[in-house]
C-alpha positions in Angstrom: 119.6 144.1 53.2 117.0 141.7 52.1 119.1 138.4 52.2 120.4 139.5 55.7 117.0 139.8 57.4 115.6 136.7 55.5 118.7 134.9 57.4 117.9 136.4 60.3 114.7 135.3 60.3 115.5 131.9 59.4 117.9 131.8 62.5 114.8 133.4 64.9 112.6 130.5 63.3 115.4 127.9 63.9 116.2 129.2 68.1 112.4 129.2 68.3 112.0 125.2 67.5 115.0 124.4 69.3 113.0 126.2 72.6 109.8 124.2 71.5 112.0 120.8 71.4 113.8 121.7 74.2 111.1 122.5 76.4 109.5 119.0 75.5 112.9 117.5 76.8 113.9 116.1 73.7 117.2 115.2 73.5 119.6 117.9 72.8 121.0 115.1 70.1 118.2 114.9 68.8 117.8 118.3 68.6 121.4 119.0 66.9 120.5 117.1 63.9 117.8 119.7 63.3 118.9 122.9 64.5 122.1 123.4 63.0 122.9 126.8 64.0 123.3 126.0 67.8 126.6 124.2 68.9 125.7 121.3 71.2 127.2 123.0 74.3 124.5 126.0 73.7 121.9 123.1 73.2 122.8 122.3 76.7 122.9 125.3 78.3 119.1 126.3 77.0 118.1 122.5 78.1 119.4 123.5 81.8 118.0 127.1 81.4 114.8 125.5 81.3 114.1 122.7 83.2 117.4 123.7 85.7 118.7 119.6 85.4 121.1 118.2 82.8 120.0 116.6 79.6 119.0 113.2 79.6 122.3 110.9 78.0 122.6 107.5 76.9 121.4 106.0 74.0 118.0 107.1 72.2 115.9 104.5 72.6 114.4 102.2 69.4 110.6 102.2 68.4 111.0 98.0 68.9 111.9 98.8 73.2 109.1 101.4 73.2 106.3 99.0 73.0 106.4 96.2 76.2 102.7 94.9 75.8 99.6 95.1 74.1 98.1 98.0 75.9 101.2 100.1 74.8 100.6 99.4 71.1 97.2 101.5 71.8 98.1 104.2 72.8 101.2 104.5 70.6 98.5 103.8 67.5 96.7 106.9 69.4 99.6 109.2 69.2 100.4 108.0 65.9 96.9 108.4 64.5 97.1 112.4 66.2 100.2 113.3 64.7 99.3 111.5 60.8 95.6 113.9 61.0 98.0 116.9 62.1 100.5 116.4 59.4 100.2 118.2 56.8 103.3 116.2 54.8 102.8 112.1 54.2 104.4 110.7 57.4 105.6 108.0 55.8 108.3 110.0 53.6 108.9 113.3 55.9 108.6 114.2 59.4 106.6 117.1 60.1 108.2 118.7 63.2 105.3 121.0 63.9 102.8 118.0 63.7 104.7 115.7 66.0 104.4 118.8 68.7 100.9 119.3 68.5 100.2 115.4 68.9 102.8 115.0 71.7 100.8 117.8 73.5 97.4 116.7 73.0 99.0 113.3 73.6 99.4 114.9 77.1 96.6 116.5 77.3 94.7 113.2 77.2 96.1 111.6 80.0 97.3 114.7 82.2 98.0 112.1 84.8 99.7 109.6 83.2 102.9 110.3 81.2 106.0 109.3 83.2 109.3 111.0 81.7 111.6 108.7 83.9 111.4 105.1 84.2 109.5 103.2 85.6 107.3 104.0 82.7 104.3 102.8 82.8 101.9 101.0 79.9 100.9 104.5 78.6 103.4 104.9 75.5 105.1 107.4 74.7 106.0 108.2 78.0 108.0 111.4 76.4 108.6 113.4 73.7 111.9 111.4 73.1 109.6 108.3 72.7 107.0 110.3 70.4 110.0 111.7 68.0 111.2 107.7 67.8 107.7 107.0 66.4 107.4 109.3 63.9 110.8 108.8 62.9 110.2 104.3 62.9 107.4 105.7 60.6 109.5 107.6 58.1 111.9 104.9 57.8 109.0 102.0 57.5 110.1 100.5 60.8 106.4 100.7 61.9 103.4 101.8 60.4 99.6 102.9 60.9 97.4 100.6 59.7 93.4 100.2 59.3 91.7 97.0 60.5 88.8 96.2 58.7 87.3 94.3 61.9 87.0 96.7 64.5 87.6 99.6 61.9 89.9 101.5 64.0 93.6 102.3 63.3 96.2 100.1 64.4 100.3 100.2 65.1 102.2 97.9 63.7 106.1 97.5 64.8 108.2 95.7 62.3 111.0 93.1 63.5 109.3 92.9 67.3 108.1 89.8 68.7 104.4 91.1 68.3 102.8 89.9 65.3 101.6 92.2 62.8 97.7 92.3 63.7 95.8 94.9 65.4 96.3 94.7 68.9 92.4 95.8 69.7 91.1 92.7 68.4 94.5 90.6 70.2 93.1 91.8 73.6 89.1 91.5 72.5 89.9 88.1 71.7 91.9 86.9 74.7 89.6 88.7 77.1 86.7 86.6 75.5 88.8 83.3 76.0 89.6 83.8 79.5 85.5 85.1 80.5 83.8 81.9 81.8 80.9 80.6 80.0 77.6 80.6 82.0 76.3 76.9 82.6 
């Protein structure tokens, strides 16, 4: 009797994070290689249940596509930052599911105005949860990392195998705003 309600309960804790994912609009792939209880047609169905459209298909996008300038790599190093003081794992070896939730929605909470789930996105990054789940995960794997810069002594993103170089991207745009401010005479 015991076992059965302990699996029962593990299947009530496993429908309830597939909601919480879900109603983020992660991708029901995504999804299906954590919840493993729910067939992928039943990952759908809730998906349209919720938001009454079809999941977004198509390839998940890479952490390396995610950043397209400077400004980008700053708020990625914000969500980043969120999500490593949430965790309660080190980021760098396991994702902690319940962490990357609680950053993607105070992500949002910062810029209520902001975050764009369709394209055109715009220099705010992540523009959705899809794009916050990529960054934890580029962290797991050591794609990217979350760096401290002893300069401005503020965290900063790092993307590995991008055409931006590994430097901290507040100091990049200090430094070529102060190069392009005339001198006064």
């Amino acid at each position: 009797m015991m076992s059965q309600l302990s699996a029962y309960q593990s299947g009530l804790k496993e429908h309830n994070l597939a909601y919480e994912l879900l109603k983020r609009k992660l991708r029901t792939s995504i999804v299906r290689q954590i919840i493993q209880i729910l067939r992928p047609k039943d990952l759908r169905y809730i998906y349209y249940s919720i938001h009454k459209e079809r999941p977004i298909s198509g390839v998940i996008p890479s952490v390396e596509a995610i950043a397209q300038t400077r400004e980008s790599f700053l708020y990625m190093v914000v969500f980043a930052s969120i999500y490593r003081s949430a965790s309660r794992v080190d980021i760098k070896t396991n994702m902690d599911i319940n962490a990357i939730v609680f950053a993607w929605d105070y992500f949002c909470n910062m810029f209520p105005d902001h975050i764009r789930e369709r394209r055109p996105y715009g220099r705010i990054r992540p523009a959705n949860f899809d794009e916050a789940w990529v960054i934890a995960h580029a962290i797991k794997n050591g794609s990217a990392d979350l760096q401290y810069c002893s300069a401005c002594r503020r965290n900063f993103f790092i993307i590995y195998c991008t055409n931006y170089p590994p430097i901290c991207q507040s100091c990049a745009l200090k430094n070529a705003s102060s190069k392009r401010t005339p001198t006064n005479i």
